[in-house]
DOMINU-486047 format. One record per atom (N, C-alpha, C, O): x, y, z. Coordinates in pm, whole numbers, padded with zeros to 5 digits, always signed. Example, Ala and Ser with C-alpha at 12.3 -4.5 7.8 and 13.67 -1.06 7.14 Angstrom:
+01319-00569+00780 +01230-00450+00780 +01320-00330+00780 +01424-00332+00846 +01285-00225+00708 +01367-00106+00714 +01290+00003+00787 +01341+00114+00804 
This chain:
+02121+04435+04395 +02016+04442+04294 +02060+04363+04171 +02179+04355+04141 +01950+04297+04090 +01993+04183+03996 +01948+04251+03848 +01835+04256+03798 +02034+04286+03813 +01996+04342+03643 +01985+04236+03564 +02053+04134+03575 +01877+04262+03460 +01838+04159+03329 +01885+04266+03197 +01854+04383+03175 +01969+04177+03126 +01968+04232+02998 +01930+04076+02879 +01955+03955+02876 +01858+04175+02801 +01794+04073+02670 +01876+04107+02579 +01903+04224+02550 +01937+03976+02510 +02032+04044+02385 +01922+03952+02288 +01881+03848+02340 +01874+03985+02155 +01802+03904+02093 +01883+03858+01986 +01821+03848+01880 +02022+03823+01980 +02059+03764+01849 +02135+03662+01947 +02190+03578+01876 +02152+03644+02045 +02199+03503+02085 +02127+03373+02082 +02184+03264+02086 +01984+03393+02074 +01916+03264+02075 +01853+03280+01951 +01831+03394+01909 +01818+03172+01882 +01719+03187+01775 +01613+03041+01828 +01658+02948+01894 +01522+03046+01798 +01374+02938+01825 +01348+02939+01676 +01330+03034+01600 +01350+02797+01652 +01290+02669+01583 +01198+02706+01510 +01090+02709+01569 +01196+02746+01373 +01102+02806+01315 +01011+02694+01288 +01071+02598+01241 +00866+02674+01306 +00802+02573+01241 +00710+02596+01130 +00685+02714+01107 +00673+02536+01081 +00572+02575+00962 +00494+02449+00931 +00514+02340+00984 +00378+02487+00812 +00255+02400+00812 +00243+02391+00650 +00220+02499+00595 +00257+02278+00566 +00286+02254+00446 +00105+02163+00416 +00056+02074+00486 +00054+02217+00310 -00060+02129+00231 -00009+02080+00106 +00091+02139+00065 -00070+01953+00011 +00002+01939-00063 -00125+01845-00124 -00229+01811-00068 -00063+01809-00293 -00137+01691-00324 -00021+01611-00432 +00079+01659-00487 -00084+01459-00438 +00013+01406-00519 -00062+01297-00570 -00165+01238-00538 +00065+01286-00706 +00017+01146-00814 +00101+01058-00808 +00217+01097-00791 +00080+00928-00820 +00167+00798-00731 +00147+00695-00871 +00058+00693-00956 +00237+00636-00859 +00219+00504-00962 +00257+00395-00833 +00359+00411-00766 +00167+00290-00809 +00143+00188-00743 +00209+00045-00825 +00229+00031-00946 +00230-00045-00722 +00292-00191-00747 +00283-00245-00651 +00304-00198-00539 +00242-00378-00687 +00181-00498-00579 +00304-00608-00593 +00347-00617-00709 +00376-00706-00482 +00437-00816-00510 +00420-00884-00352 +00455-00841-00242 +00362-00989-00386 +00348-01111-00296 +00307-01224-00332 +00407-01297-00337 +00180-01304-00370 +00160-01459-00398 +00187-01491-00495 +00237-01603-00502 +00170-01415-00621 +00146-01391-00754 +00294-01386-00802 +00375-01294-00786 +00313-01523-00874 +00412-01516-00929 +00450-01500-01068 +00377-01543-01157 +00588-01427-01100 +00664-01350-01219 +00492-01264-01286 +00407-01299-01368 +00507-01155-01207 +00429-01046-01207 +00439-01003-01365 +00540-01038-01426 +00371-00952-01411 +00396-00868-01571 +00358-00705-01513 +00243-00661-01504 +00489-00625-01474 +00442-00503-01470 +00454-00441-01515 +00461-00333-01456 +00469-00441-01653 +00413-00348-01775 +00270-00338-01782 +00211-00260-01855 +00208-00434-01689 +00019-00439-01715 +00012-00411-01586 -00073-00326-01609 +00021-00407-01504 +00041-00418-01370 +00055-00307-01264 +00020-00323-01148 +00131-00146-01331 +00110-00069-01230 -00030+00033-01256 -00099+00040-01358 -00047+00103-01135 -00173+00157-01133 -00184+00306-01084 -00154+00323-00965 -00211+00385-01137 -00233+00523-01078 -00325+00528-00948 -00427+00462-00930 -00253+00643-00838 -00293+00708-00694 -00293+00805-00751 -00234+00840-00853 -00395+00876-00656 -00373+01057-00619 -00389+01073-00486 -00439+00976-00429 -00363+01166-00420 -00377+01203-00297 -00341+01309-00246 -00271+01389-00308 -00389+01332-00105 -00326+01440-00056 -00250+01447+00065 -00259+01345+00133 -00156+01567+00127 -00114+01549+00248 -00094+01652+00314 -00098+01760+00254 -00064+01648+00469 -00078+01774+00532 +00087+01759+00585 +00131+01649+00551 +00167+01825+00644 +00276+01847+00691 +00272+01929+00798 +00182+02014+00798 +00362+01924+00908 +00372+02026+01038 +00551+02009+01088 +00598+01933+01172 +00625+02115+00998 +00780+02079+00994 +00772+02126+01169 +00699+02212+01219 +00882+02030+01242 +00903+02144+01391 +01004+02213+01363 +01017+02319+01424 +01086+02182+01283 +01226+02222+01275 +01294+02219+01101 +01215+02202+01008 +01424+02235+01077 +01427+02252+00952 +01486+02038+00923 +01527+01985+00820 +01465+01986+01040 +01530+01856+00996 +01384+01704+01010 +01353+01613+00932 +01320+01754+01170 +01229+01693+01133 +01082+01732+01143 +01053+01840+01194 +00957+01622+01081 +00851+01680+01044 +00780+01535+01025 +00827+01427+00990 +00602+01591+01076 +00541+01451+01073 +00443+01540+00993 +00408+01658+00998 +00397+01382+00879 +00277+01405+00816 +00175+01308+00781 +00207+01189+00779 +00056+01344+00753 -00059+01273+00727 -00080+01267+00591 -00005+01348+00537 -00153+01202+00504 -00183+01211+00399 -00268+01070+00349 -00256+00956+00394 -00342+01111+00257 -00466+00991+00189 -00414+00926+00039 -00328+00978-00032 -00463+00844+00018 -00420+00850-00107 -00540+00698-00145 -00560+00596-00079 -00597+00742-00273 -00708+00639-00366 -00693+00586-00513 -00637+00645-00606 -00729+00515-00515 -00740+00474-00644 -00710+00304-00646 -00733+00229-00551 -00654+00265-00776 -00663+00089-00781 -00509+00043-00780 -00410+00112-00807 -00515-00142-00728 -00429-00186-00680 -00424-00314-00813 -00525-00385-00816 -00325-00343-00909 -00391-00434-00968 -00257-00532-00990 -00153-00496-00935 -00257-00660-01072 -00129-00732-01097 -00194-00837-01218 -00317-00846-01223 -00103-00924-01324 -00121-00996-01375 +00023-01064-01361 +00134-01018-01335 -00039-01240-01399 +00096-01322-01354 +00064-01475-01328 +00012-01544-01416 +00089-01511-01236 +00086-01653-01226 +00064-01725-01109 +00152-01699-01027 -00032-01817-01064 -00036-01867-00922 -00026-02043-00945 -00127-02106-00977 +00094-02103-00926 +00093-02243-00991 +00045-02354-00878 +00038-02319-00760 +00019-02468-00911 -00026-02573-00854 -00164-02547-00794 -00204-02589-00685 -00213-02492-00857 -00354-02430-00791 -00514-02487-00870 -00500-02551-00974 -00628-02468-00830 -00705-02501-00960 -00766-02323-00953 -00814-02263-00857 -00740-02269-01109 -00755-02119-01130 -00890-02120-01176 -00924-02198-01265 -00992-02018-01112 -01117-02014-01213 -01090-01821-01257 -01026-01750-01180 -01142-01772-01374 -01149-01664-01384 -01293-01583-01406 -01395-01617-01466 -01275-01523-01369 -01433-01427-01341 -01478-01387-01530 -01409-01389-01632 -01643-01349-01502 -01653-01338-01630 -01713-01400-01697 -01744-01343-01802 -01758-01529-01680 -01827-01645-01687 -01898-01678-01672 -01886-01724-01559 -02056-01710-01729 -02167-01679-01655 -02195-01875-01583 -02290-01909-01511 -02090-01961-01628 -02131-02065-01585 -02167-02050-01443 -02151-01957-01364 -02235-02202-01429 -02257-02201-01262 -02133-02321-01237 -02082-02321-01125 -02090-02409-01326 -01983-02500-01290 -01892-02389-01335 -01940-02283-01374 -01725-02417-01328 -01638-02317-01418 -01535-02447-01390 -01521-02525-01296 -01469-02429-01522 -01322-02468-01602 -01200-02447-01519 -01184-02343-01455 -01144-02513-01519 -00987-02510-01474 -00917-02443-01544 -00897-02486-01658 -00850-02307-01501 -00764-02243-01596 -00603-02358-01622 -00509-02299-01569 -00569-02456-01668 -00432-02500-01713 -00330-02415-01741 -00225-02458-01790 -00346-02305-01717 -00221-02215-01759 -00195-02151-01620 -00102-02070-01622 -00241-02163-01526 -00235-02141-01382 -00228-01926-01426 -00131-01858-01391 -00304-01889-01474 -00299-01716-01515 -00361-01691-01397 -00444-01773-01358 -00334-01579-01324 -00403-01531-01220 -00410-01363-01224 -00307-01309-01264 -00477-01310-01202 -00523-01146-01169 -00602-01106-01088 -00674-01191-01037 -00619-00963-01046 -00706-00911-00969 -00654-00757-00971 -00541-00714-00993 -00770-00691-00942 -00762-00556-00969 -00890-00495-00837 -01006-00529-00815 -00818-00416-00788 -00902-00378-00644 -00868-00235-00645 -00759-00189-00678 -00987-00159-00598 -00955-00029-00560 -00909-00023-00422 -00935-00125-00359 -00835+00088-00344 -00799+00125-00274 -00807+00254-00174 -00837+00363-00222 -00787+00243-00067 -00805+00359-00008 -00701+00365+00113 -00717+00276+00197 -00596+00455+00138 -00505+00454+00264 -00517+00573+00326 -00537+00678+00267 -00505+00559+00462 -00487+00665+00545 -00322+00624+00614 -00292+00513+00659 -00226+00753+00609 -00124+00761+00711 -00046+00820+00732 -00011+00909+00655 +00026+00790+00865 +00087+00901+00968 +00192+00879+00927 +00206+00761+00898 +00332+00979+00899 +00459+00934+00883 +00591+01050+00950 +00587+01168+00915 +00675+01014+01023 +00772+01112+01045 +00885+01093+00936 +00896+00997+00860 +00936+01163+00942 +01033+01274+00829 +01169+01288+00905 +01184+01348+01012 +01262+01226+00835 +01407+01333+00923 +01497+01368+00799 +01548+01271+00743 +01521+01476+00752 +01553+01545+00616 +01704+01526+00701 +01724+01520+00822 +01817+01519+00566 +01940+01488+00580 +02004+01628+00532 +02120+01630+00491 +01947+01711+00537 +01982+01867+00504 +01922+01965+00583 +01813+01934+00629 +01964+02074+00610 +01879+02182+00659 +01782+02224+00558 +01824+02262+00449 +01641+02220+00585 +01547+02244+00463 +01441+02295+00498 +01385+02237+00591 +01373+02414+00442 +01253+02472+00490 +01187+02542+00356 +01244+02629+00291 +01038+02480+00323 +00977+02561+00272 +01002+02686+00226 +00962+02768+00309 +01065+02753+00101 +01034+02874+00094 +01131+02967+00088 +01108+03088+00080 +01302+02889+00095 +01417+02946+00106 +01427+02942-00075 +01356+02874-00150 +01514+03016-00104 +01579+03036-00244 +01683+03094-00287 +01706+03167-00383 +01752+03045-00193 +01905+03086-00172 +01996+02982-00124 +02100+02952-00181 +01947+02921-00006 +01996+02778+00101 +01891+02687+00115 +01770+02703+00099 +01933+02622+00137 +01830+02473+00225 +01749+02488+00145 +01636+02503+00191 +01763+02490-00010 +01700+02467-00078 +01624+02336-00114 +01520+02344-00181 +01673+02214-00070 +01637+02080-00099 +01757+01980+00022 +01860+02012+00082 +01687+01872+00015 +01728+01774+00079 +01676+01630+00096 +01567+01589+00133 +01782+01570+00061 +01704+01425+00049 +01688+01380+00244 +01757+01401+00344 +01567+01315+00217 +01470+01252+00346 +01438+01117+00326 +01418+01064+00216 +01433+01042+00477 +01399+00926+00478 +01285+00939+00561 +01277+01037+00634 +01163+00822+00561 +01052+00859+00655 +00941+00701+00680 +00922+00610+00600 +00892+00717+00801 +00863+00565+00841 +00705+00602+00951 +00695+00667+01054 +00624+00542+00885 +00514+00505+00991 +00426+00434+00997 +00439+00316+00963 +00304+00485+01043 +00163+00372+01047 +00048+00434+00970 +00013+00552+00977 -00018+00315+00877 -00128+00337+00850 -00215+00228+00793 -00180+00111+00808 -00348+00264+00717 -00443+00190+00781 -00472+00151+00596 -00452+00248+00523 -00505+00052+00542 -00547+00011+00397 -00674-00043+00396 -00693-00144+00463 -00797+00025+00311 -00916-00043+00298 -00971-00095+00180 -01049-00002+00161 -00988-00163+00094 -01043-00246-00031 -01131-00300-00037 -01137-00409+00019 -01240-00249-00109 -01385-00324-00132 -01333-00408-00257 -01246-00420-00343 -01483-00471-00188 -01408-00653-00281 -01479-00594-00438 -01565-00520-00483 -01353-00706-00484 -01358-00646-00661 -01441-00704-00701 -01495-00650-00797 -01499-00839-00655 -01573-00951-00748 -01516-00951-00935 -01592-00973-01029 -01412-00930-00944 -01381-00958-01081 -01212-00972-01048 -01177-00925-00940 -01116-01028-01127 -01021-01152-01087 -01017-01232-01091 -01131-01276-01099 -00923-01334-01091 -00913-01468-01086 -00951-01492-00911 -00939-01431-00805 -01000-01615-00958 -01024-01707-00821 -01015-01829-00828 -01038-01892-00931 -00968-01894-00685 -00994-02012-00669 -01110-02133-00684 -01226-02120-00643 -01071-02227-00734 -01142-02327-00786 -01178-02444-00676 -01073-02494-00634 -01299-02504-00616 -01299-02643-00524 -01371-02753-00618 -01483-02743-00668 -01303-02835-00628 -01354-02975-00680 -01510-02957-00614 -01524-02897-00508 -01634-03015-00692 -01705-03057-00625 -01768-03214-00640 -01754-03261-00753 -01843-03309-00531 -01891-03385-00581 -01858-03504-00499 -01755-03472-00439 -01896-03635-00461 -01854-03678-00337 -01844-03877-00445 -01865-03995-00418 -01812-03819-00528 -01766-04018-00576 -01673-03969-00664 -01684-03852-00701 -01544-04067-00721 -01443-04029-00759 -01424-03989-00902 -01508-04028-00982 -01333-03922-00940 -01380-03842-01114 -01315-04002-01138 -01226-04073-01090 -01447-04010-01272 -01372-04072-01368 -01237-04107-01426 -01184-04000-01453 -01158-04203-01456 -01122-04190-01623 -01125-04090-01659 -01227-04023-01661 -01027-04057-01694 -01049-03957-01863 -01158-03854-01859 -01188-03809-01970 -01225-03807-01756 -01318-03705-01735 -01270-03544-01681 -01181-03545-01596 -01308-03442-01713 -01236-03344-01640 -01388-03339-01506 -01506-03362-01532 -01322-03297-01357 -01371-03274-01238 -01465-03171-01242 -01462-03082-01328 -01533-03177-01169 -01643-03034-01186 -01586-02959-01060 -01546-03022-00961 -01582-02805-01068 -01535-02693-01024 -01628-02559-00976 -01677-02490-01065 -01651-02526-00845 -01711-02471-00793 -01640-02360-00738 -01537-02403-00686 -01650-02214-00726 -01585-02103-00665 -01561-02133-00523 -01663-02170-00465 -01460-02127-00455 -01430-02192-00345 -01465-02030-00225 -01426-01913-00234 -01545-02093-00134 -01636-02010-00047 -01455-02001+00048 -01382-02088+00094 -01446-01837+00041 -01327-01793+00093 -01334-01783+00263 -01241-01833+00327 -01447-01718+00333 -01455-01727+00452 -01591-01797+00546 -01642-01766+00653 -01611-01880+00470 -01744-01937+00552 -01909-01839+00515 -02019-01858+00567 -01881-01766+00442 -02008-01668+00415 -02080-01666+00239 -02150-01588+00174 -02013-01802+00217 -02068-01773+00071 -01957-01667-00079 -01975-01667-00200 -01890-01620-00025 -01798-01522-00048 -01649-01568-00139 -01530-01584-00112 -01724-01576-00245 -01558-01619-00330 -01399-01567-00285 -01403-01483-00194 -01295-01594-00320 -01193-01560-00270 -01147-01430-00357 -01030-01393-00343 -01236-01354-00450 -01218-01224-00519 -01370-01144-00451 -01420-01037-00485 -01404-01221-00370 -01506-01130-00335 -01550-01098-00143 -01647-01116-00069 -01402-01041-00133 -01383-01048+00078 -01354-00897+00052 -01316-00875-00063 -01362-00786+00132 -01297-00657+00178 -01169-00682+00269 -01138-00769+00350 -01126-00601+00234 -00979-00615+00291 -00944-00489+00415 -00912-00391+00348 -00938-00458+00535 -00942-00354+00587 -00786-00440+00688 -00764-00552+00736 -00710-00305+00678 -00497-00413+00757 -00491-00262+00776 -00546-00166+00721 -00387-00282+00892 -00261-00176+00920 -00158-00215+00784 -00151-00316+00714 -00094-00105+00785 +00044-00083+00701 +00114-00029+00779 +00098+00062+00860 +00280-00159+00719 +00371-00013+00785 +00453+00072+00664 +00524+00018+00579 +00435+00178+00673 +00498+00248+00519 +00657+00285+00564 +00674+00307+00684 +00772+00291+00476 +00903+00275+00486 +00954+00347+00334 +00950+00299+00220 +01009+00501+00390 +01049+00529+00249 +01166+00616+00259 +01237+00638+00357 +01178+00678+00096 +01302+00776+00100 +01246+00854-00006 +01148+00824-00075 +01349+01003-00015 +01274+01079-00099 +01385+01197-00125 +01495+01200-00069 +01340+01288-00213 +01415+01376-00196 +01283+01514-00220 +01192+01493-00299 +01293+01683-00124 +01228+01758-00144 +01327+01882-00188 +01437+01912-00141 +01259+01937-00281 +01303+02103-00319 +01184+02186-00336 +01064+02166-00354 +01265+02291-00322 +01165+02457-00348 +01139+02460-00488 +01200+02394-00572 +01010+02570-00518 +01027+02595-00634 +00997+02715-00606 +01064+02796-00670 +00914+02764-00528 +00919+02914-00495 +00891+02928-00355 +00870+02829-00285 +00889+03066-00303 +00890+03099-00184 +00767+03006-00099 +00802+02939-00001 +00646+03005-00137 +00558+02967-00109 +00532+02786-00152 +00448+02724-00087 +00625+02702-00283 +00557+02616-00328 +00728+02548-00328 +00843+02587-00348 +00643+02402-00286 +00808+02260-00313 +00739+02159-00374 +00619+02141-00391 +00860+02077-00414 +00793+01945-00459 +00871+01849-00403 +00971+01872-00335 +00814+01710-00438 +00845+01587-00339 +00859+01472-00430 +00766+01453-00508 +00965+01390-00435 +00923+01274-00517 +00998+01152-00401 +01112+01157-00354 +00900+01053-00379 +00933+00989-00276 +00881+00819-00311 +00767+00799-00353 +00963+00721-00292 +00953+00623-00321 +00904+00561-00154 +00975+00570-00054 +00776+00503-00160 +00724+00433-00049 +00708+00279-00060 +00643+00246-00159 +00754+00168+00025 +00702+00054+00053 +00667+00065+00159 +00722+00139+00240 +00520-00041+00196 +00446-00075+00250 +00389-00239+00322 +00326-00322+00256 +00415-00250+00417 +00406-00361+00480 +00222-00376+00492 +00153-00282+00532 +00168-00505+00449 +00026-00510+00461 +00030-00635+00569 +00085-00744+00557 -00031-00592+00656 -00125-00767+00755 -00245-00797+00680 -00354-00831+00727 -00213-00781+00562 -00340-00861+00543 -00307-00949+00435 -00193-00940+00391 -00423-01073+00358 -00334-01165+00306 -00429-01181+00169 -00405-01276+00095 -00540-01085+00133 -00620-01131+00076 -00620-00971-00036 -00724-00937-00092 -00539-00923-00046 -00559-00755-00122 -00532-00872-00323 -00590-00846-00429 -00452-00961-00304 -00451-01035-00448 -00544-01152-00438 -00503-01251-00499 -00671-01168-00369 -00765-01253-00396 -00738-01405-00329 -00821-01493-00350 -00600-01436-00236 -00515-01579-00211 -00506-01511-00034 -00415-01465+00036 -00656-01537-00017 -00624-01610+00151 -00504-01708+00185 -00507-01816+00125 -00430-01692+00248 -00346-01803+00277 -00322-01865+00171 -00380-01973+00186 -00287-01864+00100 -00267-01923-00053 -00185-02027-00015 -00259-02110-00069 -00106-02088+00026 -00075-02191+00092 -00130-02317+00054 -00062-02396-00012 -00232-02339+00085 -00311-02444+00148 -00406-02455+00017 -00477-02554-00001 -00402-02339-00081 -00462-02413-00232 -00368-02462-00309 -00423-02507-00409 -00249-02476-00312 -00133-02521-00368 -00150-02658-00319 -00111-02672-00203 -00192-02750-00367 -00208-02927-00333 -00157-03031-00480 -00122-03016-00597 -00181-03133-00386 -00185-03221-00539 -00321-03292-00495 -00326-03373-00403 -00424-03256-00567 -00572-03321-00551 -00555-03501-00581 -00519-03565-00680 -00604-03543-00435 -00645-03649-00454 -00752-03687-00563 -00798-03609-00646 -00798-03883-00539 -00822-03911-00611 -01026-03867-00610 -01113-03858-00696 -01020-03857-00516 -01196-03822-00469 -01264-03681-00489 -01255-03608-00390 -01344-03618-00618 -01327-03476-00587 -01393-03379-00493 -01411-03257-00497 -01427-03483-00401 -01469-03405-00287 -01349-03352-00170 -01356-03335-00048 -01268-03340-00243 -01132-03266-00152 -01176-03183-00129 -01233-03128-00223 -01182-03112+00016 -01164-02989+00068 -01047-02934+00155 -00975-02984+00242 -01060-02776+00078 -00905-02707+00139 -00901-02692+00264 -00996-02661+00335 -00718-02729+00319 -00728-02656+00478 -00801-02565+00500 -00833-02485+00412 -00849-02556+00646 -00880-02402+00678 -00732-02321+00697 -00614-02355+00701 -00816-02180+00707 -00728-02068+00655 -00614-02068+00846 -00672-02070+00954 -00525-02067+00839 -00435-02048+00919 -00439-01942+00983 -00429-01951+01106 -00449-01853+00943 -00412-01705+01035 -00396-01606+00898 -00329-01639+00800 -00481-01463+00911 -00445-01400+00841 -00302-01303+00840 -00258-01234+00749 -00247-01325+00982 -00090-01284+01032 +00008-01366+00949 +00109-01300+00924 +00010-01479+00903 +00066-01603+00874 +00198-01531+00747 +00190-01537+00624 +00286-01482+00812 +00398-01371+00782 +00467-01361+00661 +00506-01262+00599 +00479-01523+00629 +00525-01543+00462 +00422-01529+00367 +00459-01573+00258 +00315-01488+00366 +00204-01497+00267 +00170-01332+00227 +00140-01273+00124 +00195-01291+00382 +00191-01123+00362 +00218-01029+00244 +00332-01006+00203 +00083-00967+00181 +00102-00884+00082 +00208-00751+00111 +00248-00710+00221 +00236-00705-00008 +00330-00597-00022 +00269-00493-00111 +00181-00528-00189 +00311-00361-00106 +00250-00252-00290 +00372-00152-00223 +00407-00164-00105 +00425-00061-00309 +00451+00070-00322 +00437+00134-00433 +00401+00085-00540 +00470+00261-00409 +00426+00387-00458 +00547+00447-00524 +00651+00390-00491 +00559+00535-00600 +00679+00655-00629 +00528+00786-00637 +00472+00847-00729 +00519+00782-00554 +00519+00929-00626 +00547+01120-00615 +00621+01158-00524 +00511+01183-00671 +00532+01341-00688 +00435+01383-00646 +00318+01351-00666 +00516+01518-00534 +00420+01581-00488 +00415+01731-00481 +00518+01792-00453 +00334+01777-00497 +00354+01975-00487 +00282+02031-00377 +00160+02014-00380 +00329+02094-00282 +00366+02142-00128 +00329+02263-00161 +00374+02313-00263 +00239+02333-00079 +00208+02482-00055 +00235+02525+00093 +00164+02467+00175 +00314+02607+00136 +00304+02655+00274 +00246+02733+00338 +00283+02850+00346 +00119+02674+00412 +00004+02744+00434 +00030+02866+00570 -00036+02968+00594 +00157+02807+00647 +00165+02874+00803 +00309+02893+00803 +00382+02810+00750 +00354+03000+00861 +00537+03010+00940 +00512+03073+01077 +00438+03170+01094 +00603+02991+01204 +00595+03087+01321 +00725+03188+01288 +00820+03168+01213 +00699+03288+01359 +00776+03406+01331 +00927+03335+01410 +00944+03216+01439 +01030+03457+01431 +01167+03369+01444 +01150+03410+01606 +01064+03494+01634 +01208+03369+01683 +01193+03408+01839 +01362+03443+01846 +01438+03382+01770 +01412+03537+01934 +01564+03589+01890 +01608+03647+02027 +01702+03726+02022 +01563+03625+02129 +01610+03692+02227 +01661+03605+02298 +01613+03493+02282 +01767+03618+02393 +01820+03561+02518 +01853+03612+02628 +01920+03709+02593 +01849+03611+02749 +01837+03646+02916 +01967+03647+02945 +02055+03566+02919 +01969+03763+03009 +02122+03767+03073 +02140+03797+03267 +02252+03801+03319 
């Protein structure tokens, strides 16, 4: 005959739990736009996020986050027009100044592997622990129509002498559509570090520095920006390359985030403690 004995302090099971949260982010953009001024330049997020720890080390979460994406700075060898203007010709900015300011919207998934034992809600141990964390998500931007934009010569016999060229908003994708006035919808890949602590049984906070990989090439108004960087011939009916690829890897925008977050723990599974003998 085969006897079972249960001892319940030899095994313990993986406590998991379910964290809600919301947070405020200060945002930064760096890619076409050169020697950025970000004293003018960063921009408030808020958002929120959900958490599902499996364990006290790792944990995947979701979270949103809105608001605007903006930069001031410089785009050289270019012809700059700036919004604002009710002309129907527009001026060559000579100081090559460039800006744009876009709202934002992200959705994304991220796993978590905490470099400490850490759980919601302790106040004694595993009180905090710095974390690193990496995943996928999705960036959407309605077009700003206000920004700097690109400038196209127009006109099909050669400028003058001593004349300045006449300047037309350069149609960004074949639709009529200035190059401050496209939506922007890319995967991201987000890449961060952070550190979390308790503050009470029930509540933590988070302050976590995120960069973000964008496929897309147009969140600062410079499709392929590339290919407006010329030295204009003598005819001002120059027209720009077409656009290469919006993949086109060196042109690829960038933004991150810092921000703080406050964690409520909405769920705990109980402890499981038994083992088979």
């Amino acid at each position: 005959m085969i006897v079972l004995f249960f001892n319940c302090s030899g095994f313990v099971k993986a406590q998991q739990t379910a964290d809600l949260g919301v947070q405020i982010a200060a945002a930064a953009y760096w890619g076409n736009i050169s020697s950025v001024n970000y004293s003018k330049s960063v921009t408030p997020l808020v958002g929120v996020l959900g958490r599902w720890n499996f364990n006290k080390r790792l944990a995947l979460r979701g979270q949103l986050f809105t608001g605007n994406l903006k930069a001031e700075g410089y785009f050289y060898d270019a012809n700059i027009g700036q919004s604002g203007t009710s002309a129907t010709l527009f001026p060559k900015d000579p100081n090559y100044a460039f800006n744009f300011n876009r709202s934002i919207q992200s959705v994304e998934v991220l796993f978590e592997f905490n470099f400490r034992n850490y759980r919601l809600g302790k106040m004694k141990k595993e009180t905090f622990t710095p974390f690193v964390s990496v995943g996928l998500g999705g960036l959407y931007s309605r077009a700003s129509r206000v920004g700097s934009f690109i400038l196209d010569p127009i006109g099909t016999t050669p400028v003058p002498v001593g004349t300045q060229p006449l300047y037309a908003p350069y149609d960004n994708n074949g639709n009529g559509s200035r190059t401050n006035n496209t939506d922007v919808l890319t995967l991201t890949i987000p890449v961060g570090a952070g550190l979390k602590f308790n503050i009470s049984k029930r509540l933590g906070g988070m302050v976590e520095v995120l960069v973000r990989k964008t496929f897309a090439d147009n969140i600062d108004n410079l499709d392929d920006p590339t290919r407006f960087q010329f030295t204009p011939p003598a005819a001002i009916g120059y027209q720009y390359p077409p656009k290469v690829s919006t993949l086109h890897l060196k042109n690829n925008d960038w933004y991150a985030t810092l921000a703080v977050s406050l964690c409520y723990q909405l769920w705990s599974s109980g402890k499981g403690n038994c083992a088979i003998y």
